[in-house]
Each structure stands twice: as C-alpha cells, then as structure tokens.
C-alpha positions in Angstrom: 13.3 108.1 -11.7 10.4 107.1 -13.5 6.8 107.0 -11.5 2.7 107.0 -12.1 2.1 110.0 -12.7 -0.9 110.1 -10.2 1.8 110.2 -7.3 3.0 113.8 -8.4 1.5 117.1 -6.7 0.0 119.6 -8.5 2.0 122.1 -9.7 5.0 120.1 -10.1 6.8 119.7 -13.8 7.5 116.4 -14.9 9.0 114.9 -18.1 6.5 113.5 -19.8 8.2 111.5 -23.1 10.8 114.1 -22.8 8.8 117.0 -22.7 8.7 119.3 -19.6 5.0 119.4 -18.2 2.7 120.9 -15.4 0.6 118.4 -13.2 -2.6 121.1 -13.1 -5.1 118.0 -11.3 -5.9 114.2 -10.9 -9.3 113.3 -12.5 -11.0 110.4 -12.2 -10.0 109.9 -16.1 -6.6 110.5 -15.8 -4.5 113.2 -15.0 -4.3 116.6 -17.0 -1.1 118.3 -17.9 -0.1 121.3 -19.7 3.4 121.9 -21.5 5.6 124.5 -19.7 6.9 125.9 -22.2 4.9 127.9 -24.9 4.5 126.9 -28.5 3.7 129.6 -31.2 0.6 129.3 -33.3 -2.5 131.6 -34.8 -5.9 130.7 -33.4 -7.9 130.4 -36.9 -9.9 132.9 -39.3 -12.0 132.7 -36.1 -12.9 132.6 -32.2 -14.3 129.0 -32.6 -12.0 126.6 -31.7 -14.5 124.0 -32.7 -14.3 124.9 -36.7 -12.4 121.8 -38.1 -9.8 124.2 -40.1 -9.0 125.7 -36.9 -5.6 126.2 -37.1 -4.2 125.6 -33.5 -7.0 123.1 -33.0 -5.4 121.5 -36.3 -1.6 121.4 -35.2 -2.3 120.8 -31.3 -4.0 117.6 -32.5 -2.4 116.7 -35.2 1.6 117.3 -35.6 1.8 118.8 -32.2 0.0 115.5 -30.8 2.1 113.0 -32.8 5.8 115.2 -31.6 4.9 115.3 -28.5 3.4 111.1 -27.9 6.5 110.3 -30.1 3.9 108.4 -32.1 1.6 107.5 -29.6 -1.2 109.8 -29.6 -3.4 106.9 -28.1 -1.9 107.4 -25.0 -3.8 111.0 -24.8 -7.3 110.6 -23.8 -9.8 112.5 -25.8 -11.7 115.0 -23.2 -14.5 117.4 -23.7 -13.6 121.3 -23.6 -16.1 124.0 -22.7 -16.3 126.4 -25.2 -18.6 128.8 -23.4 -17.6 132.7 -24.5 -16.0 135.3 -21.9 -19.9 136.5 -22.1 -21.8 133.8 -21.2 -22.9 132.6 -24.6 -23.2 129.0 -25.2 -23.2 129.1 -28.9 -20.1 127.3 -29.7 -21.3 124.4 -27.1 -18.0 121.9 -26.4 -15.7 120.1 -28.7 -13.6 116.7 -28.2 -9.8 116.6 -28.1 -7.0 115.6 -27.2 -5.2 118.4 -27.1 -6.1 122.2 -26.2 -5.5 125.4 -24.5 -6.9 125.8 -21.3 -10.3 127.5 -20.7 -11.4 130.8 -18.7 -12.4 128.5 -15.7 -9.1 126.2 -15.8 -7.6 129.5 -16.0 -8.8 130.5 -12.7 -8.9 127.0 -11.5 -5.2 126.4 -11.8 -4.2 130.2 -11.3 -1.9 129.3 -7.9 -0.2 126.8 -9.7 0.1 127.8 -12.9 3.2 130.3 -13.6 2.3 133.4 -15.8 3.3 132.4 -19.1 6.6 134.5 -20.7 4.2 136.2 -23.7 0.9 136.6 -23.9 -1.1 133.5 -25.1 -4.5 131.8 -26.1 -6.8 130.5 -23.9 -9.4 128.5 -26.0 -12.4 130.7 -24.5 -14.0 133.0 -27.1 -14.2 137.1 -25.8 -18.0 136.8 -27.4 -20.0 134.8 -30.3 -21.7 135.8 -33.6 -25.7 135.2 -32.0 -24.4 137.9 -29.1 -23.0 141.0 -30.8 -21.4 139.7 -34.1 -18.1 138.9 -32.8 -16.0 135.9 -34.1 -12.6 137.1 -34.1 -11.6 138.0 -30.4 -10.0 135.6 -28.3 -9.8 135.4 -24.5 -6.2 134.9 -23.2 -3.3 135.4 -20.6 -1.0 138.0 -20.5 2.9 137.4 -19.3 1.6 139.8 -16.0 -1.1 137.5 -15.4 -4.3 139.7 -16.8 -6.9 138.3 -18.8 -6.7 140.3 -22.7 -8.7 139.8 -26.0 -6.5 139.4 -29.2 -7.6 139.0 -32.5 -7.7 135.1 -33.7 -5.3 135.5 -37.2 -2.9 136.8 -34.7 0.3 134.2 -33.8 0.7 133.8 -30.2 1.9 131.5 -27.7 0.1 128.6 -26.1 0.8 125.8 -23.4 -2.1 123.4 -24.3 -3.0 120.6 -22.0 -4.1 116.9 -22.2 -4.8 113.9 -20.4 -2.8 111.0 -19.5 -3.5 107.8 -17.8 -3.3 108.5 -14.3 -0.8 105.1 -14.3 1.3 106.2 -17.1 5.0 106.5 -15.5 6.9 109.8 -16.1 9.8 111.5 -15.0 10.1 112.8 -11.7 13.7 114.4 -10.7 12.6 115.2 -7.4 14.2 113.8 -4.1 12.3 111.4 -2.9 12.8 112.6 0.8 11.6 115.5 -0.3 8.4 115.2 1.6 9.6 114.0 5.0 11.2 116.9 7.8 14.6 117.1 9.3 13.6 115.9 12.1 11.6 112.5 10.8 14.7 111.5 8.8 16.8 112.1 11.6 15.2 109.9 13.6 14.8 107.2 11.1 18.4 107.3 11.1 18.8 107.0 14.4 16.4 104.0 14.6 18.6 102.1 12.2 21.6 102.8 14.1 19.8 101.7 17.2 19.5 98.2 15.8 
C-alpha cells in the first residue's frame, strides 16, 4: 500500500522505488532515510568527504543516486552534512549532497533505531584533520557490535548512506494498517457495527 512517507514512524523500513529503507526522522524539509542494506565502497585517498574525487562521495551521488531514484535524482533534496572531525576540528567545514553516510551525531542521534550494520562501515565523520595532528586518512565509523572504530580511507567498506525525500512522496508501507489500534479498540469497533 502506497502512502506519504511523512505518516511512517521512525525506525520503520519502507520501500522506497523498490529499495528497502529506514525512516531515521521527519524534518521540516523532508524526511531522511537511509538504505538498510549496506553497499561496498572505499572512502577516497582521504578523510575529506568534501574533496570532489572522493570516491564514495562520487558514486553515492552519482551512479548510486541515479540506481537508486530510477532516474530521478531530483526527487532527493540536496542537504548540508557536517563534516566536523571525531576531534573537534572544523577544518573540513560542511558539504552539499544528496547523498551521504551518516555523521558522528546522526550516529548517536538515531542509535535506538538504527540496527548495528552486518560489517563495519563508514560514517562520513573524519577521526582528525591535517591543521590538528596531520591526519587525513582515518575515518570514523560503525562496527557490526555497535562500537565506534577508525579505518583507513583507501580501505573498501560498507555503507548505508541516507537522503532526503519529500515528506509527501508516497512509498511502500507493508504494514497492517490496524497495526496501531489494541485488541480491545477493534473489538469494540466491531461490536459498534454489529450494534447497528
């Protein structure tokens, strides 16, 4: 059954084009998702996801973005990404996308709804930056257990990048529908319709 997308919980998977999906939240300019199932892909020569021959910055917005819209990548809204280091650092400042892995703080922000992933994969937070101790090659990410690891950025890992949708777009929703009512309410709403 196809509905907004805006009427779906966090947490839940949806189909979006086809594609299994995670609601993660509702903003005011749209709704973000992230794939459920990992894709594998080396970060870049290094931590800066920002560099324009990143690789997985490259593929997530580019052949990843077209497979996955079916040719519609206008439907993804471009969104700003925080590219703040595990350290503080700023250097790297944000980048616009419209597709990317999910930072330290959406990391934590999304933790209770978020399943551990099945192999370790890239967050797109940076473990440092060149002006702090020289580093450009560490990456922050997640670990199948559900611990926070560095890996080195040439390194091919997994990845369940999100995006935003319009809040309005339909999807798929397999759910029941009286999924969100108790026994006892439908009961009685069967009962009132005998009663007539």
């Amino acid at each position: 059954m196809k509905t907004p997308v805006s009427r779906i919980v966090p947490g839940k998977v949806i189909l979006y084009r086809g594609e299994p999906c995670i609601v993660l939240e509702h903003r005011k300019e749209g709704t973000l998702l992230a794939v459920a199932e990992q894709i594998e892909q080396s970060f870049g020569k290094t931590n800066n996801f920002k560099d324009e021959d990143n690789a997985l910055r490259v593929h997530l917005n580019g052949a990843f973005l077209d497979s996955i819209t079916q040719g519609h990548p206008e439907e993804v809204i471009t969104r700003t990404v925080d590219l703040t280091a595990l350290n503080g650092s700023k250097e790297y400042g944000t980048v616009e996308c419209k597709v990317a892995p999910l930072t330290l703080d959406e990391l934590r922000k999304y933790h209770g709804i978020l399943p551990n992933p099945e192999s370790w994969e890239w967050s797109v937070t940076p473990w440092s930056t060149p002006c702090v101790d020289d580093d450009h090659v560490w990456v922050l990410g997640l670990l199948s257990d559900g611990y926070l690891g560095n890996h080195y950025c040439s390194g091919t890992r997994g990845s369940r990048p999100a995006f935003l949708i319009p809040s309005d777009f339909a999807v798929e929703d397999d759910s029941n529908p009286l999924e969100g009512y108790s026994n006892r309410e439908l009961i009685e709403e069967l009962f009132r319709r005998v009663d007539k």
